[in-house]
C-alpha positions, 0 to 999 in steps of 0.5 A: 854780305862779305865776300870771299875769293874762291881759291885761285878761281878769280870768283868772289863768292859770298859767305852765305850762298843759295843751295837749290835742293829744296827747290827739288822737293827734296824735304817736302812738298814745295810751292813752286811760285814761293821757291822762285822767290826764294831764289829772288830774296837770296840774290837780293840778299847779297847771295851771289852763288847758287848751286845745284844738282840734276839729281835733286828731286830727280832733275826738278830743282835745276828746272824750277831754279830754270824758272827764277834765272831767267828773270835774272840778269845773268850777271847777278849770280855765279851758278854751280852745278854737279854731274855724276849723280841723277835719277828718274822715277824715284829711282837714283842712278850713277854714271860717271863715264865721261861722255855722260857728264859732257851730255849731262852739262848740256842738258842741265843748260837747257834746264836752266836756261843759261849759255854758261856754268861758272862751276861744274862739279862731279856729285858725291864721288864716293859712289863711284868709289864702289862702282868698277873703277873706282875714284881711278875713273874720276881721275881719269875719264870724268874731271878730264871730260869737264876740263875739255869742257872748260877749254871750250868755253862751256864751264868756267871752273871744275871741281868735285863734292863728296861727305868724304874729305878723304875721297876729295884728297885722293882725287886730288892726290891723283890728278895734275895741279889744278885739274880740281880747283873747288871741293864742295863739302858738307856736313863737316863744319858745323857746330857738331861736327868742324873735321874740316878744319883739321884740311885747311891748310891742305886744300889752301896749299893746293890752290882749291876753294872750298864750298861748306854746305849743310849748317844745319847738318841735314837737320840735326841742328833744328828745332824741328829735327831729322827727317826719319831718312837722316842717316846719323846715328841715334846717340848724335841726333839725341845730343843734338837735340839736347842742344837745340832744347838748351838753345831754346830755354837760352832763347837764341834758336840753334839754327841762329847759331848754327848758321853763325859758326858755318860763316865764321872761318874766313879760311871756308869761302862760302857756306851754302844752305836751302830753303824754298821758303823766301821768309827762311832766306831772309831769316838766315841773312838776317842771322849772320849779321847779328854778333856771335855768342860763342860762349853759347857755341862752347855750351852746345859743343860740350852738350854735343859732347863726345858726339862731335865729329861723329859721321855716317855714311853719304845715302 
């Protein structure tokens, strides 16, 4: 596994990283005892970071990721979690206030059975973008509740996750230097989509470290395909999927190489991806140690076409 410094955090972070929201039952129905060792194969797998979110399968993932740290010594992972994003019931909620996110860390902690969150992020700030306030209140009231947070010892390091690359500028654009020291950020590069490329040297110059999640693209780069909630538009899932048959008469699956370009920028830290399924952990680890074939990656972005770089809206 290699290791990348995170910015100007001080934390060396692995290329490939654990993304817990498939521990929620975000996808489909899990096998808690399997998703634990998931956790388990990840960590032994070099995996060193570990993110989540109380809002994954409605507070379920960071409980059933609770249930895996604690049989891990807590020197073995570097652990994200997000506030700003929740739900209950079935039903997703909001609260950016800053009284809630200070309530929500506290609560996430007990979750997950842990003393100290190296990274706390504000979740999809694109929400609030709509809600009174706007990203003014990010700015204002939610990041400064984190750092008082950091200052206390609580979290380590603040930062903020949206779809959007121009939210995350703005919040940055309008805080002091170094309020924001990561970006979590998905969906943007991967094989149908590197728009985060055209942002390196702006979040480089601002000191951030970058978090790169979802390489398969939320399924669009799968053989198995998007789930019916997918929010791409039809004309990108089709050359996807056009792509992933290509791939397949080639005999080298899209997820191999899906995976391999999300880890190849050694500008991006960290590529996270989930999976409650220990065999698929192994997989994926086993794929970013295989070389390359770009010239496959080549064909599947001229298949992908006018297609690439292509987005929607965060649901």
């Amino acid at each position: 596994m290699e290791y990348r410094a995170l910015g100007k955090t001080g934390l060396q972070v692995s290329a490939l990283s654990f993304g817990a929201s498939s521990l929620g039952g975000v996808f489909h129905q899990i096998d808690e005892g399997r998703a634990v060792d998931a956790v388990f194969a990840a960590v032994e797998g070099g995996m060193n970071l570990i993110d989540v979110s109380p809002y994954y399968g409605h507070y379920r993932a960071e409980q059933v990721l609770g249930r895996a740290l604690r049989q891990l010594p807590r020197e073995r992972y570097i652990l994200s979690t997000k506030v700003g994003r929740y739900g209950q019931d079935g039903v997703n909620t909001w609260d950016y206030s800053g009284r809630r996110a200070q309530e929500s860390v506290s609560e996430s902690m007990e979750r997950l059975g842990v003393e100290y969150i190296d990274l706390i992020h504000v979740h999809d700030i694109e929400f609030q973008a709509a809600r009174p306030g706007g990203l003014q209140l990010v700015a204002d009231e939610t990041l400064p509740a984190l750092v008082e947070l950091k200052e206390k010892g609580l979290v380590g390091h603040v930062g903020i996750t949206d779809l959007q690359i121009d939210n995350l500028r703005w919040v940055i654009d309008h805080t002091p230097a170094g309020t924001v020291e990561t970006v979590l950020n998905f969906c943007h590069f991967c094989l149908c989509d590197d728009a985060l490329a055209d942002h390196l040297d702006y979040f480089e110059a601002h000191g951030i470290g970058l978090i790169n999640a979802s390489p398969l693209s939320m399924g669009l780069l799968s053989e198995r395909g998007v789930p019916d909630w997918h929010p791409a538009p039809k004309p990108l899932v089709d050359a996807c999927q056009k792509a992933a048959g290509y791939c397949r008469q080639k005999g080298y699956p899209i997820e191999k190489l899906a995976m391999q370009f999300a880890v190849s920028n050694p500008r991006i830290p960290t590529t996270l991806f989930s999976s409650a399924n220990p065999d698929n952990v192994r997989r994926n680890l086993q794929f970013i140690n295989d070389p390359v074939d770009w010239d496959l990656v080549h064909e599947v972005q001229q298949i992908i076409g006018e297609q690439k770089r292509v987005t929607w809206a965060n649901t």
